[in-house]
C-alpha positions in Angstrom: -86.9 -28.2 55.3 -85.6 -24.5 54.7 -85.9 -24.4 51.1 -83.4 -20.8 49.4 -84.5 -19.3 46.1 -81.4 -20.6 44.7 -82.9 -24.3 45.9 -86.4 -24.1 44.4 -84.4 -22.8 41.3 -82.0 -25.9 41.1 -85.5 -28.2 41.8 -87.2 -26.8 39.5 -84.2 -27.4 37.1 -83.9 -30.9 37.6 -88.0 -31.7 37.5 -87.9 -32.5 41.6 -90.9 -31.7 44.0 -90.7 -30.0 47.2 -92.7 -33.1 48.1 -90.2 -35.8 46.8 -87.3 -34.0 48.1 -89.2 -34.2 52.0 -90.2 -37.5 51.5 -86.5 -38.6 50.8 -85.3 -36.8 53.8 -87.9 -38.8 55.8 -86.6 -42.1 54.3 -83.3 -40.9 56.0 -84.8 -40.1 59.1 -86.7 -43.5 59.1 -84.5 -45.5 57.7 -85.1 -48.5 55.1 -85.0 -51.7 57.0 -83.8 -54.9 56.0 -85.3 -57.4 54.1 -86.7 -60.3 55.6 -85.6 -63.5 53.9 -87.8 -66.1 54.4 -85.8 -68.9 52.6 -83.5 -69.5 49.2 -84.9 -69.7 46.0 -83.2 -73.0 44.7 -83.9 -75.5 41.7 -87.2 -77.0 42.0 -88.2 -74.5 44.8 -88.9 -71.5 42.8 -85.9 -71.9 40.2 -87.4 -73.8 37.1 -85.0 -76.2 35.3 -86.2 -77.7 32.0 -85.0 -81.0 30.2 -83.1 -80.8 26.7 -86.7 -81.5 24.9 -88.4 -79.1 26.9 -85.7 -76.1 26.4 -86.1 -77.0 22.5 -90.0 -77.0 22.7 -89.3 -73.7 24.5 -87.2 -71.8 22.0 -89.0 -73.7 18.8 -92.5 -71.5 20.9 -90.1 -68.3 20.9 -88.6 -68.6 17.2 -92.6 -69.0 15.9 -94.3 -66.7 17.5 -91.5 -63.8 17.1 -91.6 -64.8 13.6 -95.7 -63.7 13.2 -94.3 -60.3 14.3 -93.7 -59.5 17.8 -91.8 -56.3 18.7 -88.3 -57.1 20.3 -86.2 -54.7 21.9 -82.5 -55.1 23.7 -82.6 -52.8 26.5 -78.7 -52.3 27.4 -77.4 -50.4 30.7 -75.0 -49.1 29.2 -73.8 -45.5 31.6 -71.2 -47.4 34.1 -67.7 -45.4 33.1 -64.6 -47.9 33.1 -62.7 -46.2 36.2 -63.2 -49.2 38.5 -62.5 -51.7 36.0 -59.0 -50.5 35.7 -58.6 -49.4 40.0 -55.6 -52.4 40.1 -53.9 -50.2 37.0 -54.0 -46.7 38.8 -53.2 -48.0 42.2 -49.9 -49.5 40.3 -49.3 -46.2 38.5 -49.2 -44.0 42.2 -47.2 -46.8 43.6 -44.4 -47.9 40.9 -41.2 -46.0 40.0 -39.0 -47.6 37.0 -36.3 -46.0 37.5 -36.5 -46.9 41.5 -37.3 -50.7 41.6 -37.4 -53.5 39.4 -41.0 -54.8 38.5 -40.1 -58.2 40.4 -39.5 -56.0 43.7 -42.9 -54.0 43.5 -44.8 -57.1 43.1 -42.5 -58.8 46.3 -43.0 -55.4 48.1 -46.3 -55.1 47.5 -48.4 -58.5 46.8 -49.9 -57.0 44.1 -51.7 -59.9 42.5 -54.0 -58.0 40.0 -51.1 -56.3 38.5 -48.7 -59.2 38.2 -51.7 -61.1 36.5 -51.8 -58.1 34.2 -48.8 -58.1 32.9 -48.4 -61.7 32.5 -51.3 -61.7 30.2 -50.8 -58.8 28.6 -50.5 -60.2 25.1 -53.8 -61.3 25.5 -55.9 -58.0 25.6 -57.3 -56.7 22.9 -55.9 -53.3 23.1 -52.3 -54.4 22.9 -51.3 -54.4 19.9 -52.8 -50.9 20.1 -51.4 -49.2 23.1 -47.5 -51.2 21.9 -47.7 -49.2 18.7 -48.3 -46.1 20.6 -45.2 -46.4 23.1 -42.6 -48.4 20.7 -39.4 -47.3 21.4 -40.1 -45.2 24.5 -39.2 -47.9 27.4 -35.4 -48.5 28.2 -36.2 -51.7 30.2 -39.0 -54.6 29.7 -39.9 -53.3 33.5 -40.4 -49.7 32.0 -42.7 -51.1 29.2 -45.1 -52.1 31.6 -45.1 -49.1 33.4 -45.4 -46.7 30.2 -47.9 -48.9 28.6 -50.2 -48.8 31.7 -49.6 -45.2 31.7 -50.5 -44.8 27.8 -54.0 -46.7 28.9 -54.6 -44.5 31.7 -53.2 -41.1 31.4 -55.5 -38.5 30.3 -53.2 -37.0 28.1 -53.2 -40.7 25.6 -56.0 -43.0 25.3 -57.8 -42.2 29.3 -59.8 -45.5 29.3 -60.7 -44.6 33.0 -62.9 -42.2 31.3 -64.5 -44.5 28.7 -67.9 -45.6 29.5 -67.2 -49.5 29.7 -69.1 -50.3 26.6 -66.6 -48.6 24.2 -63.6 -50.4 25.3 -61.9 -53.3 23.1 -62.9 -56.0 24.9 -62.2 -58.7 21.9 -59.6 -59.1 19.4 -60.6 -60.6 16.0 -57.1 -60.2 14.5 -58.4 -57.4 11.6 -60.2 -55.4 14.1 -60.7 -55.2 17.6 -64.8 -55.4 18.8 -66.4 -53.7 21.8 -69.2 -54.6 24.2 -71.5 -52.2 22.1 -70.4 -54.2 18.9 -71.1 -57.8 20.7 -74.2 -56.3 21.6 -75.7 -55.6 18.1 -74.1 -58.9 16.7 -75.7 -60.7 20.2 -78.9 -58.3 19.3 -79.1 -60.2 15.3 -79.3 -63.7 17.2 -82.6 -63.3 19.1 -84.2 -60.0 19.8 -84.5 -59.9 15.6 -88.2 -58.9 14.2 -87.9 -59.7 10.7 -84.5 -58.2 9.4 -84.2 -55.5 11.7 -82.8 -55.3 15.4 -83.9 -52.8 17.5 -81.7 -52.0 20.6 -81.9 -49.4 23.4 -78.9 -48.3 25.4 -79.1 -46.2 29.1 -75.8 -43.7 28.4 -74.6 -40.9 30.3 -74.7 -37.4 28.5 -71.1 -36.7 27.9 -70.6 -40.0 26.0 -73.2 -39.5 23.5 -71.2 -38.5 20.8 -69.0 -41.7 21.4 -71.4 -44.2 21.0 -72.8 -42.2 18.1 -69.4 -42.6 16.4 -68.9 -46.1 17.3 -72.1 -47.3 16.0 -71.3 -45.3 12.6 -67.6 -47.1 12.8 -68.7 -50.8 13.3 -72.6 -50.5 11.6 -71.9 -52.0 8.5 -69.1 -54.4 9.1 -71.9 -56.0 11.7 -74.8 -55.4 9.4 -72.7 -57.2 6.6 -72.0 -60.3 8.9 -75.4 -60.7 10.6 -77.8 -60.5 7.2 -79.5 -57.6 9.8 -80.4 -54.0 10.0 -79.9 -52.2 13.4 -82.4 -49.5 14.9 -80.4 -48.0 17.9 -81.5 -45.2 20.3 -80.4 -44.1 23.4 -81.7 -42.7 26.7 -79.7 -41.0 30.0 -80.6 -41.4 33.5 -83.2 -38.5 34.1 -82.2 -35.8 36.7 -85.3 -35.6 38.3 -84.4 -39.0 39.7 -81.1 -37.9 41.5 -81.4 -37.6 45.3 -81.0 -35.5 47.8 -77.6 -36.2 50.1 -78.1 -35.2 53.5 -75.2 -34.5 56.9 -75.1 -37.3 59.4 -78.0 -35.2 61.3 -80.7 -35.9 58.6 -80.3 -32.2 57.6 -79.4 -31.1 53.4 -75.6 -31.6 53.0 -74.8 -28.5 51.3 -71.7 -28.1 48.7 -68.9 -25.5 49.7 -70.8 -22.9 47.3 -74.6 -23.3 49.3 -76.1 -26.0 47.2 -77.6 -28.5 48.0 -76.1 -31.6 46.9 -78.0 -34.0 44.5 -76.5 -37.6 43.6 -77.6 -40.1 40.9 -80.2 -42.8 42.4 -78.1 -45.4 41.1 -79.3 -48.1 38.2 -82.7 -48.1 40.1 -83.6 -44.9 38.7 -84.0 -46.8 34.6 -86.9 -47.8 35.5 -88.3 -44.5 34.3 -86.1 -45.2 30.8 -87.7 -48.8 30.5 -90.9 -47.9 31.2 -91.2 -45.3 27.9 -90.6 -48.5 25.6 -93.1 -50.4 24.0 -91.9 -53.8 22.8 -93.7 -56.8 23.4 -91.2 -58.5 24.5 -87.8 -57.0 26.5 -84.5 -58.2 26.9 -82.2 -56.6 29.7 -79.0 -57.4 30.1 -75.8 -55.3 31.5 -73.3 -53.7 28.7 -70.4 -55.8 30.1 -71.6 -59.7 29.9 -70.9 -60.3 26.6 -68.9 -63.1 25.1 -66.7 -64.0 21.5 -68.3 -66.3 18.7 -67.9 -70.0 20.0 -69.9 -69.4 23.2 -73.0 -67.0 21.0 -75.1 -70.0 19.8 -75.1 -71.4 23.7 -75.8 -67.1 24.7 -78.5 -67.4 22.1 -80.8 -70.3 23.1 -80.5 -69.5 26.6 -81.7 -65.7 25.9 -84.5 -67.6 23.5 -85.7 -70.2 26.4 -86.5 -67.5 28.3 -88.6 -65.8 26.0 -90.2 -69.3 25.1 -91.2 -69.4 29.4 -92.5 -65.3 29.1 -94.6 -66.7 25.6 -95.9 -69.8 27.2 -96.9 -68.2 30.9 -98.2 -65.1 29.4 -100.6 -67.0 26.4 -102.2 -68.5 30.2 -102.1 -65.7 32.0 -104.0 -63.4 29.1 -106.8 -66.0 29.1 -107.2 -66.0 32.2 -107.2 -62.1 32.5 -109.5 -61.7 30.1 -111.9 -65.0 31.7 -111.9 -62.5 34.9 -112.8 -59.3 33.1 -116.1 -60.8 31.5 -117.7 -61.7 34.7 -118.1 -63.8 37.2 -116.4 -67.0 37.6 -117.2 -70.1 39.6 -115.5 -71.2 42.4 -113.9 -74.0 40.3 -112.5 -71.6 37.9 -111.4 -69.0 40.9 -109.6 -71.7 42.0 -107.6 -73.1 38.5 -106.5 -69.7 37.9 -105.2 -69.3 41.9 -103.2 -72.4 41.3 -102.3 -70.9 38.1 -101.1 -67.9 39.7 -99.4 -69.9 42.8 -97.7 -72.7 40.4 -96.5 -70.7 37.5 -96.2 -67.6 38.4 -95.1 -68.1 42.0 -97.6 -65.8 43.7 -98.5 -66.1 46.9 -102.0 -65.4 48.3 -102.5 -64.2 51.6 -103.7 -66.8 54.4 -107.2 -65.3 54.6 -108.1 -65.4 50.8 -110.3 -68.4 51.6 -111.8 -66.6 54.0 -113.1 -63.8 50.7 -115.8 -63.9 49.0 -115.8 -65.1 45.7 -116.5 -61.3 44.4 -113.7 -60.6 46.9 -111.5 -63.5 45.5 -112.1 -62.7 41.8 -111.0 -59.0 42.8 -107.5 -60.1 44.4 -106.7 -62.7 41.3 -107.6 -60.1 38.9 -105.4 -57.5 40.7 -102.6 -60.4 40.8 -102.7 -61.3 37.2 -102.9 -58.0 35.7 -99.0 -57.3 36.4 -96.1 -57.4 33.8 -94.2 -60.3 33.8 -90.2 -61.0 34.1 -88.5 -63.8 33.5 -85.1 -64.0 35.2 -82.2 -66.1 34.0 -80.6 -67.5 37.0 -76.7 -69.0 37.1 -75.3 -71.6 39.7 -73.5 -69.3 42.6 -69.8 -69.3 41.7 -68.6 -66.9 44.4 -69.6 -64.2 41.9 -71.0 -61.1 43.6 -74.6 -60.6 42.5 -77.8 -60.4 43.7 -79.8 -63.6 44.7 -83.2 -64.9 44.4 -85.3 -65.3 47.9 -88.6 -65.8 49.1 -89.2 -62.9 51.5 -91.4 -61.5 53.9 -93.2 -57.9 52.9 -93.8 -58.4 57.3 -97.7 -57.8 56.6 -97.3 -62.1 55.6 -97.1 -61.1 51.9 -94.8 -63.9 50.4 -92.8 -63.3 47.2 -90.1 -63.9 45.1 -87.4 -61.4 45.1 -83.7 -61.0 43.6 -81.9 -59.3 46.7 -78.5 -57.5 47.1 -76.6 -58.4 50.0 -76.9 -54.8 50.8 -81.0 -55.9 52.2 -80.1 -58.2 54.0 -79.2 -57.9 58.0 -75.9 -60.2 58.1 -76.1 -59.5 61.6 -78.7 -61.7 62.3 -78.2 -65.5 62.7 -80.9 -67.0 60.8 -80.9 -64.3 57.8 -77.3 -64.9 57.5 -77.6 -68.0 57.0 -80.4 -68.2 54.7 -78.1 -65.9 52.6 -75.1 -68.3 52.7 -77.3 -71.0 51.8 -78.3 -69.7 48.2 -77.6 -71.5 45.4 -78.1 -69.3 42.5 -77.2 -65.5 41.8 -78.9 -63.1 39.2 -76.8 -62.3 36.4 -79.1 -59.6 35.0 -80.4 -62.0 32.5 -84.1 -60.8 32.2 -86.8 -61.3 29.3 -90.1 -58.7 30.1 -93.6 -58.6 29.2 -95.2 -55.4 29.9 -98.2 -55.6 28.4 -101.8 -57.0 29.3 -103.9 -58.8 27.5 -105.1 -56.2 25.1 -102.1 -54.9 24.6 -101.7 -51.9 26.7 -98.3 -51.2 28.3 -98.7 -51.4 31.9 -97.7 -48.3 34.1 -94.3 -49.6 35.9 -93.7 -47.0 38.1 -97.4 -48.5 40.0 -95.0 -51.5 40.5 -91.9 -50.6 42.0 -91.5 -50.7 46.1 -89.9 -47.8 47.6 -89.1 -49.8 50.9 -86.4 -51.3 48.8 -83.9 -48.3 48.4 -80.5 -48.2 49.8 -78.7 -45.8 52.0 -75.1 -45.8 52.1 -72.1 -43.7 54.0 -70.3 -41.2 51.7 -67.7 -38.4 51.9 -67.5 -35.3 50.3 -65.1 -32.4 50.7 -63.3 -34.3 54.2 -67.9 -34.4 55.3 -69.5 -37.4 56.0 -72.9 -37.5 54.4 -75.6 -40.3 53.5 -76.7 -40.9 50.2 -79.9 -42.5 49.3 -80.0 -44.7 45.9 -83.4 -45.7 44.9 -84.6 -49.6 44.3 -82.5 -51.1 42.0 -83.9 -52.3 38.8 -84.1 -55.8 39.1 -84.4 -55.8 42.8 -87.5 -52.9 44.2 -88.3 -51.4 41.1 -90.1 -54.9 39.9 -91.0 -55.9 43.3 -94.4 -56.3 42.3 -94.0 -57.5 38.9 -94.9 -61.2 38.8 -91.7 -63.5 38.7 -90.3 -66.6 37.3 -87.0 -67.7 38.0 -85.1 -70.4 35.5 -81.9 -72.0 35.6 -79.3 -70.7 32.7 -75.8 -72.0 32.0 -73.0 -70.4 33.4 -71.3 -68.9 30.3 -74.4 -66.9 30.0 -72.9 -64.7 32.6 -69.2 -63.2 31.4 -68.9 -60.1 33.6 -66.2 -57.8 33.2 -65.8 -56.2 36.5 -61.7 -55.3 36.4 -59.8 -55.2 33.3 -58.3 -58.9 34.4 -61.6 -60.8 33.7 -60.7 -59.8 30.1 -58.5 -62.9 29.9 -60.8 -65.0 30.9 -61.7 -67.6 27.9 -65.3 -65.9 27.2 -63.5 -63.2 26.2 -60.5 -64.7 24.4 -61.5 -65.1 21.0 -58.7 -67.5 19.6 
């Protein structure tokens, strides 16, 4: 690759190597293949489900031994703007004319579904008593309300939600006040990621909506602090720029911008890795700015967030014994084979079809190697034609078996028998995850040594009228913990209240009469 002053300079900018930037255009030139699914992950195959005693065993383990003074930390991705969430509202606003056609008539014209459930529900959003007030007395018609208060939401002249990031919007209406996903967060935050008084949460932003979430967390601080009986430690973190990555012409070549440049994209959620791995909590709880829910459903949220934590405590207490037992010398074959089945039964590893064939020095060696990983714990819902990544058992091809959440994106639809394993899966990962990423003696494991680069995505773009292929890195839940040891657990459904266009807003997790 031809590399211009004015490229080294915009590398050296951005923090990226001659050597990463070649290796990415090799990825292109390679290609990333697909997946190999081996089967579904379903309950009682890799998906634990627990009885009501065991769940309360579970969270009683979590509530105890937080309460001795474990580090908790929320860590929120928090930099998706709102623009897609509100596509159905500028689609309406390029296609509708007031004065032209009656409201009935675009929706007959046009079979515009999102919009007509829109504005029958309108009443229901917590922003309208807000944008109303801001166009009273403006429309001539109840067909011209619609129209104006869309426009009052969108254009960038009034409020410009499309620029919001989606965790400032007013997703919930309490009557005196109106609460964002950020707000639910913190109030979610007080319930079980608490150590002693204080909740400490982390948020992945992008840079030019710092200042908002600054002034959003000094707006709603002490009315939530008040409320919860907590204190809130917040800091935030933006995806780095030396994890953007190179876009290249269909030809596997640069694509360069109208001006020269090369052109850099963002690597997509994959690249928080790098943000997650600079925190230190014992104990990590991920989940997505937008699945948040009102009061009635927080108690349900709650236990599910704190069974989880309970099956993190209870496999880790085994797992740093039996670290420990194989750093102090050297076991028997008995004990090399209790903490295989350990490994196999509770921490779904599998062990390659020659590891009987080892020695034992070789067989302590591989179970030490196995154990010493950091550990998630994945909350996983009943698939409700939801779009989401699912849990499978696949195939590394060198006969490596392991549990994986995979996009659709992995997987060849193409073929037959993959295709089929995919529309066989039961379950779907909500981004529901409770981490450990520490060992035994309390060292923070390295998670960059544990992310698979085979498990990137490249996708067809256009920019300037040019095709060009962009190359996002493994996502955060899927590659970048490829090789983190995994256990999957059932979770109830109204753990999982996306809010993917503005609509789902009426949904009743959001509704808060």
């Amino acid at each position: 690759m031809n590399l211009t002053a004015a490229d080294l300079k915009l590398l050296s900018e951005k923090g990226i190597s001659e050597e990463k930037v070649n290796q990415q255009i090799e990825t292109f030139k390679e290609g990333i293949p697909f997946v190999q699914l081996e089967k579904a992950v379903t309950a009682g195959d890799g998906i634990s489900k627990f009885t009501e005693e065991e769940e309360k065993g579970l969270i009683t383990k979590f509530e105890k031994e937080s309460a001795k003074g474990l580090s908790l930390l929320k860590f929120v991705p928090a930099s998706g703007a709102a623009s897609r969430m509100f596509k159905a509202l500028f689609n309406f606003l390029d296609n509708y004319d007031p004065t032209a056609e009656s409201l009935e008539g675009y929706f007959e014209r046009t079979g515009d579904k999102a919009l007509k459930a829109f504005s029958e529900g309108i009443t229901d959003f917590a922003f309208y008593n807000l944008v109303k007030k801001r166009i009273e007395g403006k429309a001539k018609s109840k067909d011209e309300e619609v129209y104006l208060f869309v426009k009052e939401m969108m254009s960038e002249e009034a409020l410009n939600y499309g620029f919001y990031p989606k965790g400032l919007l007013p997703f919930h209406n309490y009557g005196d006040h109106t609460a964002t996903p950020f707000e639910e967060h913190l109030k979610e935050a007080s319930a079980y990621a608490k150590s002693g008084e204080t909740a400490e949460l982390h948020f992945t932003i992008s840079p030019q909506h710092g200042d908002m979430f600054n002034q959003e967390f000094e707006t709603v601080r002490d009315r939530v602090a008040t409320a919860t009986g907590t204190s809130y430690k917040v800091s935030y973190s933006y995806q780095k720029p030396s994890t953007d990555t190179i876009a290249v012409d269909m030809g596997n070549n640069p694509f360069r911008n109208a001006d020269g440049s090369v052109l850099f994209r963002p690597g997509g959620h994959g690249a928080l890795i790098e943000n997650l791995n600079e925190q230190e909590a014992d104990i990590i709880f991920i989940k997505n700015i937008d699945n948040v829910t009102v009061p009635r459903f927080a108690s349900e949220m709650a236990d599910s967030k704190k069974l989880l934590a309970g099956v993190l405590l209870q496999v880790q207490e085994k797992a740093f014994d039996y670290a420990k037992s194989l750093d102090d010398g050297q076991k028997s074959s008995e004990e090399l084979t209790e903490i295989k089945s350990f490994l196999e039964k509770e921490l779904n590893v599998r062990l390659g079809a020659d590891f009987g064939n080892l020695s034992s020095g070789e067989q302590q060696s591989v179970l030490k190697e196995k154990i010493n990983r950091p550990i998630r714990v994945c909350g996983m819902v009943k698939n409700e034609g939801e779009p989401g990544g699912g849990p499978f058992y696949i195939n590394d091809r060198k006969g490596n078996i392991s549990l994986q959440i995979i996009e659709s994106a992995q997987i060849d639809t193409s073929d037959e028998e993959q295709n089929s394993i995919l529309q066989n899966a039961t379950h779907f990962n909500p981004v529901d995850l409770v981490c450990g990423v520490k060992n035994y003696q309390g060292n923070k494991y390295d998670l960059m040594k544990f992310v698979d680069p085979k498990q990137g995505f490249i996708t067809g773009k256009t920019k300037d009228g040019k095709e060009l292929k962009a190359l996002e890195l493994p996502g955060l839940w899927n590659g970048a913990m490829a090789f983190w040891n995994t256990i999957f657990v059932e979770v109830p459904s109204i753990t999982f209240n996306p809010v993917k266009t503005v609509n789902d807003l009426l949904r009743p997790a959001h509704q808060v009469k």
